[in-house]
ZAMARGU-4260 file (C-alpha; in steps of 0.2 Angstrom, whole numbers, plus 5000, padded with zeros to 4 digits):
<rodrens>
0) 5000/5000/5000 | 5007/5017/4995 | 5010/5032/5006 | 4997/5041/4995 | 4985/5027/4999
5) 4990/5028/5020 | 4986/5048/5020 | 4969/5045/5010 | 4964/5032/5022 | 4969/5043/5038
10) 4956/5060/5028 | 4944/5045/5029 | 4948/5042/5047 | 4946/5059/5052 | 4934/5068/5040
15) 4923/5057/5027 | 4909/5046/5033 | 4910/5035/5019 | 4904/5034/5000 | 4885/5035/4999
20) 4873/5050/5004 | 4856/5043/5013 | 4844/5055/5016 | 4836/5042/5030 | 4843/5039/5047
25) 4846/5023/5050 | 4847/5012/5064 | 4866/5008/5073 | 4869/4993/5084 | 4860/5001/5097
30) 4843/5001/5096 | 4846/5017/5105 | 4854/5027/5094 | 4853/5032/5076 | 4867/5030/5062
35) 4869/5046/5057 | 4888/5044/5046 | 4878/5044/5030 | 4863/5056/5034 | 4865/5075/5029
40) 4866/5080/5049 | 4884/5070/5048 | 4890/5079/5033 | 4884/5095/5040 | 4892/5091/5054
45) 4909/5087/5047 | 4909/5104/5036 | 4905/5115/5052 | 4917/5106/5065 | 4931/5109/5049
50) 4925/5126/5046 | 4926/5131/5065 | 4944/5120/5066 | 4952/5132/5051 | 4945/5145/5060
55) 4951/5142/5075 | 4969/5138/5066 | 4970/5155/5059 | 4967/5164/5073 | 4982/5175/5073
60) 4977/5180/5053 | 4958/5184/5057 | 4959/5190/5075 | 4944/5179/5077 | 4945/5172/5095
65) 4946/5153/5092 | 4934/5149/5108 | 4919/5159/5098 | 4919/5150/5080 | 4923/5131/5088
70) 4908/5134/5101 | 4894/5140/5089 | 4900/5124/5077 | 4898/5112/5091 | 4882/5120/5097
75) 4874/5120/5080 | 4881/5102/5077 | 4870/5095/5093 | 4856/5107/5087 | 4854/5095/5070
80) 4858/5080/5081 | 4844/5084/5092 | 4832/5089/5078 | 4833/5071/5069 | 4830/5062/5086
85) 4816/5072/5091 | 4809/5067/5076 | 4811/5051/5078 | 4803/5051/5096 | 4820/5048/5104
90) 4821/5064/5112 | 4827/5056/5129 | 4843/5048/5121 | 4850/5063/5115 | 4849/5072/5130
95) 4859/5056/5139 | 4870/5057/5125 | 4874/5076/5127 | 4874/5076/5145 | 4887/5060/5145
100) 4898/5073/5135 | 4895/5088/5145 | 4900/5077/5162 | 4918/5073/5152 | 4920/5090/5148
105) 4916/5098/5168 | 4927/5086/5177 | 4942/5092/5162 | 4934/5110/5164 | 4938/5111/5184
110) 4952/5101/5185 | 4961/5115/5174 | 4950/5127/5183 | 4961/5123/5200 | 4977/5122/5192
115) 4978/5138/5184 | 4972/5146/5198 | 4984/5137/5209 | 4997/5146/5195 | 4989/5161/5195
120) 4991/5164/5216 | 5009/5155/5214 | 5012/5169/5200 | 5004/5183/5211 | 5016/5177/5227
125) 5031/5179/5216 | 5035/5160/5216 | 5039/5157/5199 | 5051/5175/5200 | 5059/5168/5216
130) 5062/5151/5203 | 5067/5164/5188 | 5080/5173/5197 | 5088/5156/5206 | 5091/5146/5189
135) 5097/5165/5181 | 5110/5164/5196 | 5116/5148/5192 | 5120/5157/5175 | 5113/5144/5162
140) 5113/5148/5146 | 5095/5148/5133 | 5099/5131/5129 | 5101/5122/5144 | 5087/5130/5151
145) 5079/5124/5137 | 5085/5104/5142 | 5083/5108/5160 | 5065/5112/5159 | 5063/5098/5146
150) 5066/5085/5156 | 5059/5092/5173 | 5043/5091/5162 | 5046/5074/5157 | 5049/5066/5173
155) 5036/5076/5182 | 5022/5072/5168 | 5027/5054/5172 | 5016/5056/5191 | 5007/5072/5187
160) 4994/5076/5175 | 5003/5084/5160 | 4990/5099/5160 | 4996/5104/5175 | 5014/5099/5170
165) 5014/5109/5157 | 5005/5125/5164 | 5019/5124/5180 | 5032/5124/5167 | 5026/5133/5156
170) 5025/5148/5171 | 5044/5145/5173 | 5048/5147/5155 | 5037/5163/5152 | 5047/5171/5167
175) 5063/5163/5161 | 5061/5170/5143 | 5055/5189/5145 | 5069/5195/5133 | 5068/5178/5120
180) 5051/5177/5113 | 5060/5162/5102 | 5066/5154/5118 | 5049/5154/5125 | 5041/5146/5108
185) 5054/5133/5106 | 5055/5129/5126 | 5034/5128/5125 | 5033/5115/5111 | 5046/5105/5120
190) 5034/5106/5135 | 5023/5100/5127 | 5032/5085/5117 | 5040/5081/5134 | 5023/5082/5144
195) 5017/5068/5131 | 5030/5058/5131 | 5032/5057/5150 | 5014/5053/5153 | 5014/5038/5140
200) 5025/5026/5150 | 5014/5029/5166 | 4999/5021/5172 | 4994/5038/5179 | 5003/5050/5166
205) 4989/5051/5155 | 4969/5046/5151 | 4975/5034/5135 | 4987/5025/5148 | 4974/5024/5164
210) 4959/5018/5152 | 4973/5004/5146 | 4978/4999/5164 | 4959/5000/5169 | 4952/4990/5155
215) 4967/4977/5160 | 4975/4973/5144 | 4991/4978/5148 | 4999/4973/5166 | 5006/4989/5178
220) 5023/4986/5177 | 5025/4980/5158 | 5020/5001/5155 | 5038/5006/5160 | 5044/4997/5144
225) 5039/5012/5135 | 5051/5023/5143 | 5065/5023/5131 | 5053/5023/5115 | 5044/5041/5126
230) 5064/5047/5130 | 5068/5045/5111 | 5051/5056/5107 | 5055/5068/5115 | 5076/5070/5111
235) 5074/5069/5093 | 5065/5084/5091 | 5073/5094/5106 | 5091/5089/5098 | 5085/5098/5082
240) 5076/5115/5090 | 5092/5115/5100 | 5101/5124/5086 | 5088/5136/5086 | 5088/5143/5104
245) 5099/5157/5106 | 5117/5156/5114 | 5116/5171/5125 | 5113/5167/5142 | 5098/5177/5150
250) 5101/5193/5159 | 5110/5192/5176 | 5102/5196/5190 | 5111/5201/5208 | 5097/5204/5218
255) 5078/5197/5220 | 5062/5204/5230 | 5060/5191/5242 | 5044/5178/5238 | 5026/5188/5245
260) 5020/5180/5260 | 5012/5165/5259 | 5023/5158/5243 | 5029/5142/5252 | 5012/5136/5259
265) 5003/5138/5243 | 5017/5128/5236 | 5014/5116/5248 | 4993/5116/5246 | 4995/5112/5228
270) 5007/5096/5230 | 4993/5092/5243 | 4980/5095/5229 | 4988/5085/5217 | 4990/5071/5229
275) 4971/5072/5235 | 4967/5072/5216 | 4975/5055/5212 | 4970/5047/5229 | 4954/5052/5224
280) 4955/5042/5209 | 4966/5028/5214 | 4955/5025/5231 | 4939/5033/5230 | 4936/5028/5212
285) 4929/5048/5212 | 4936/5058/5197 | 4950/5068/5199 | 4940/5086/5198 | 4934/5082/5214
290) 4951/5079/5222 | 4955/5097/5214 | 4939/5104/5222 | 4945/5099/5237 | 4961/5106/5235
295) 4954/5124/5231 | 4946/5125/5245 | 4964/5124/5254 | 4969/5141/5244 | 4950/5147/5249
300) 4953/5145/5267 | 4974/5150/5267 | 4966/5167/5255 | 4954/5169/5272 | 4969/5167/5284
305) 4981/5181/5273 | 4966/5194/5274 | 4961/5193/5291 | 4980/5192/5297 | 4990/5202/5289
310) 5009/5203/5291 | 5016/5216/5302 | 5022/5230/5294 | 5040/5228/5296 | 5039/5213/5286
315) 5043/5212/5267 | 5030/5200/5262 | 5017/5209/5269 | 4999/5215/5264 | 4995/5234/5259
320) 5012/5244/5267 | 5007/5260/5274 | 5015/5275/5268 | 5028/5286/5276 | 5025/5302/5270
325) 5040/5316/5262 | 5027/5330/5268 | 5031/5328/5287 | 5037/5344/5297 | 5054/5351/5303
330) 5046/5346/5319 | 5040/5331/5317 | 5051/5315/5325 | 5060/5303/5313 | 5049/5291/5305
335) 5032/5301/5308 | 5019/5293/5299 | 5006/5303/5287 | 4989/5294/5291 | 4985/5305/5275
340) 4997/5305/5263 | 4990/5291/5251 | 4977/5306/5248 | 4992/5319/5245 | 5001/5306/5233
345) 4987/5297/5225 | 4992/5301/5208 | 5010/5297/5208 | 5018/5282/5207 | 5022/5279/5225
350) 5003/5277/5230 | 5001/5264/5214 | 5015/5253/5221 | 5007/5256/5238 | 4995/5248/5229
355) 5002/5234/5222 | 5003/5223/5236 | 4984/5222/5244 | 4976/5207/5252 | 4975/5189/5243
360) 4961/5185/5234 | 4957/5170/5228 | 4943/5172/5217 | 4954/5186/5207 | 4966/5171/5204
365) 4951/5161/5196 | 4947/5179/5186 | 4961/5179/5177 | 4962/5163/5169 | 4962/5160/5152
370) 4944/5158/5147 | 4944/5161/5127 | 4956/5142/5130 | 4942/5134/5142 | 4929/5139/5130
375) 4938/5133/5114 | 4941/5116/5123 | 4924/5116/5125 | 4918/5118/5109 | 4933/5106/5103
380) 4925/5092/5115 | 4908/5094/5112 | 4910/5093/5096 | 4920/5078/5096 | 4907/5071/5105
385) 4894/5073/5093 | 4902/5067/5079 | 4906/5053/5089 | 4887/5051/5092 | 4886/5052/5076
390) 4895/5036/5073 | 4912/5042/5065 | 4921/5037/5079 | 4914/5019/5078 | 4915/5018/5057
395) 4934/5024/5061 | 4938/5010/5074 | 4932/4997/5064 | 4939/5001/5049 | 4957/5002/5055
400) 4958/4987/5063 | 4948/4976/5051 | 4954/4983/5036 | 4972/4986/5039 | 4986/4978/5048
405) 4986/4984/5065 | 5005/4992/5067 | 4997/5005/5052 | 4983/5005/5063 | 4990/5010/5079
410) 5000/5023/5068 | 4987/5032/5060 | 4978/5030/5077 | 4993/5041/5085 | 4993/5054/5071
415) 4972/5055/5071 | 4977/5058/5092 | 4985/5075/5085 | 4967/5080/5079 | 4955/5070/5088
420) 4955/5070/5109 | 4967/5055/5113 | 4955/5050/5128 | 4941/5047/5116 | 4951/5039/5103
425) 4958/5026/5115 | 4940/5024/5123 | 4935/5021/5106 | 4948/5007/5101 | 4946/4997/5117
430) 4927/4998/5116 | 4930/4989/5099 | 4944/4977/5109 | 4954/4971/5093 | 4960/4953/5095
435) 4981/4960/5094 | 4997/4957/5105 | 5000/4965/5121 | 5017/4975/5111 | 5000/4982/5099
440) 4994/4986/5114 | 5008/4995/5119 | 5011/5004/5103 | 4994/5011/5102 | 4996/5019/5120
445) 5013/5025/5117 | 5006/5032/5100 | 4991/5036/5106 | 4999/5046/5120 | 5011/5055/5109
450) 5004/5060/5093 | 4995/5072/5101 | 5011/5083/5100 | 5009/5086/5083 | 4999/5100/5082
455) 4996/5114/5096 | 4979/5109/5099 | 4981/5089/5099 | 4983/5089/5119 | 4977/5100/5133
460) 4995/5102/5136 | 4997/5113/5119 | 4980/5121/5122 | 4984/5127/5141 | 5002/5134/5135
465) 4994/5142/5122 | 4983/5152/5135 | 4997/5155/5145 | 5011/5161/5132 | 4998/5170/5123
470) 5005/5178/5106 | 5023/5170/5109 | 5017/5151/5108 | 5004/5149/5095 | 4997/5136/5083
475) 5005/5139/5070 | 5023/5143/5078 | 5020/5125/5085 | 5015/5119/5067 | 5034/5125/5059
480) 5039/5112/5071 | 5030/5097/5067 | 5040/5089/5058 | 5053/5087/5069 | 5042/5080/5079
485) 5032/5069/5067 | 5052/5063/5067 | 5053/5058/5085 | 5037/5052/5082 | 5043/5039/5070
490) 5059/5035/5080 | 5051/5032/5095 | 5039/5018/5087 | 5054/5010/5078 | 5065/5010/5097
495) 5049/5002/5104 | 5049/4987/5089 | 5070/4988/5094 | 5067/4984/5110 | 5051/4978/5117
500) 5050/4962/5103 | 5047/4950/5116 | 5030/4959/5119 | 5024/4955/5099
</rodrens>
């Protein structure tokens, strides 16, 4: 079979239902669902999802928020969805069907919700400066910085969700790389190649690995085998941005502000949060939004604790300072104290950085997140979803891995992963349980779990980083990279049939 043929099939994985156009629903497997793949609602869908997805794409062309073209498509797509069921008298099933996405897409939406605000209070406490300054000292140059936070987001990835991998990192990279906007670019991408990778060899790195481990097909320890094959993904591309980060080191610095007040226990209340998260999972069998929950309510209860006890005022991490006014007269004492000199300065740039430092607030932190991301993941997932419901999902599944040998299969599942929500792709495949080896199993995880770097928007590690560095890391700054990584993509597949044949 020719390339030619391998990339048409994979526009057929992703976009065409099949060859013929019915104007009838038609009934699926389920006597509770309708066929929709070749009714006019699926091609409808599949123009409006690709519409929005271009959109989305050229985002820096058309100064089009993404969030605003992706939701309207994935509203109007349920809309057509909803209007052939009612019309069938299946009203109930739609609403299940919708409500079943919309659960997927709240435990996603809060789980981020808690990081980024845990980044944004770390942020406002002068946590990731503090961090900035220290590897600065240590006088690094772009590059290693560049391997350095590389790896620290590979092996943390490996334990930790790689959203919140990536957006911790990702806060490290931004304050690392205020005078290199490249730096930032290329250190982003290889955030997000190394977030992916480290989470594919863990049972608890990533939704394609724990649905695998749940589902029972490969054992716990046999996971680890794909370490080398994920280390090798994630070098190859790094080896080749490397050329392109700048020599220079960053700007020295002799001297920090100390972190604000409160720095080191929020630290500490998110490795708490993490760790309720996954015991919620691991223990509970409760999904690991509500662990996050949880763990905002530690910030919630330390923001009370900062407000209503504020430092005193010799301290240097203190809450609002007061201010020592210039005005004070001859015979005044040393030191006297202007209860009303904010009034006398409040237009000059004393009383603003008076100012600056007021009383933690939480819910300022969860203001300031990134919403145009949530919102664009949302449309993204809702959409998804419908055109799952639609029965693409399904068509794909069984057409891989009845019509084609299962190593192209596991391959073009990876590369679809760059597209399609690696969680639902996997969900997908094991729902269909292909008869295949335990190393097939291996390979679609690992693929699975890395193909998503790809593109920007194949994992909510690129989505998040693109929120976070916006302007700097963008979709199509991630795109001038992809072949590098489609590189390590294909080097890391070939080390896992190098040294895992045992498993085929």
């Amino acid at each position: 079979m020719t390339l030619t043929k391998y990339v048409g099939l994979l526009l057929i994985l992703l976009l065409l239902p099949t060859f013929a156009f019915a104007t009838e629903a038609t009934t699926a497997n389920s006597p509770q669902s309708l066929n929709l793949s070749h009714h006019w609602v699926g091609y409808l869908s599949l123009v409006l999802f690709s519409v929005a997805y271009i959109l989305a794409m050229t985002e820096e062309i058309t100064d089009l928020r993404k969030s605003k073209p992706m939701v309207f498509a994935a509203s109007l797509i349920w809309v057509f969805i909803g209007a052939v069921y009612v019309h069938n008298g299946m009203k109930e099933e739609v609403g299940v069907a919708f409500r079943s996405v919309l659960i997927s897409y709240a435990e996603l939406f809060l789980f981020i919700m808690v990081s980024m605000t845990y980044l944004n209070a770390m942020e406002d406490r002068s946590v990731f400066e503090k961090l900035r300054v220290w590897l600065l000292r240590k006088n690094f140059t772009y590059r290693q910085l560049f391997w350095i936070t590389g790896f620290q987001s590979f092996f943390i990835s490996s334990a930790c969700n790689n959203l919140t991998t990536a957006l911790l990192m990702g806060s490290v990279i931004v304050a690392l790389g205020k005078d290199s906007p490249r730096f930032v670019t290329l250190s982003c991408i290889n955030v997000v190649v190394a977030t992916n990778a480290g989470g594919s060899f863990s049972p608890f790195g990533d939704i394609t690995t724990l649905l695998v481990w749940q589902n029972g097909v490969v054992p716990f320890i046999d996971f680890f085998s794909l370490l080398i094959p994920a280390l090798v993904n994630l070098i190859v591309p790094a080896s080749i941005m490397h050329f392109f980060i700048p020599k220079q080191r960053p700007e020295s610095v002799q001297e920090s502000e100390p972190m604000k007040r409160g720095g080191w226990v929020i630290i500490g209340l998110f490795v708490m949060t993490i760790i309720t998260s996954v015991c919620f999972e691991n223990l509970l069998g409760l999904p690991p939004a509500a662990g996050m929950m949880l763990g905002l309510t530690y910030l919630k209860f330390f923001s009370y604790y900062l407000q209503q006890f504020p430092a005193h005022h010799d301290d240097e991490d203190s809450t609002p300072k007061t201010v020592v006014s210039n005005n004070a007269t001859k015979g005044d004492k040393p030191g006297y104290i202007d209860y009303f000199a904010p009034m006398k300065v409040m237009n000059t740039a004393k009383y603003k950085e008076a100012m600056i430092d007021q009383p933690f607030d939480v819910f300022n932190k969860v203001a300031n997140l990134e919403w145009d991301t949530l919102l664009f993941f949302y449309g993204v997932m809702i959409a998804v979803g419908g055109l799952s419901f639609i029965g693409y999902m399904t068509f794909a599944s069984e057409f891989l891995y009845v019509g084609l040998d299962p190593t192209i299969a596991n391959i073009l599942v990876g590369i679809a992963s760059a597209f399609v929500d690696n969680g639902t792709i996997m969900l997908e495949v094991l729902t269909m349980a292909p008869d295949i080896s335990q190393g097939q199993w291996l390979l679609v995880t690992l693929t699975a779990g890395v193909g998503g770097s790809m593109l920007a928007v194949g994992s909510a590690a690129g989505v998040g980083l693109m929120g976070q560095a916006k302007g700097i890391y963008t979709f199509t700054s991630h795109l001038k990279w992809t072949p590098a990584i489609v590189l390590g993509y294909l080097a890391s597949i070939a080390t896992h049939f190098l040294i895992n044949g045992r498993y085929f």
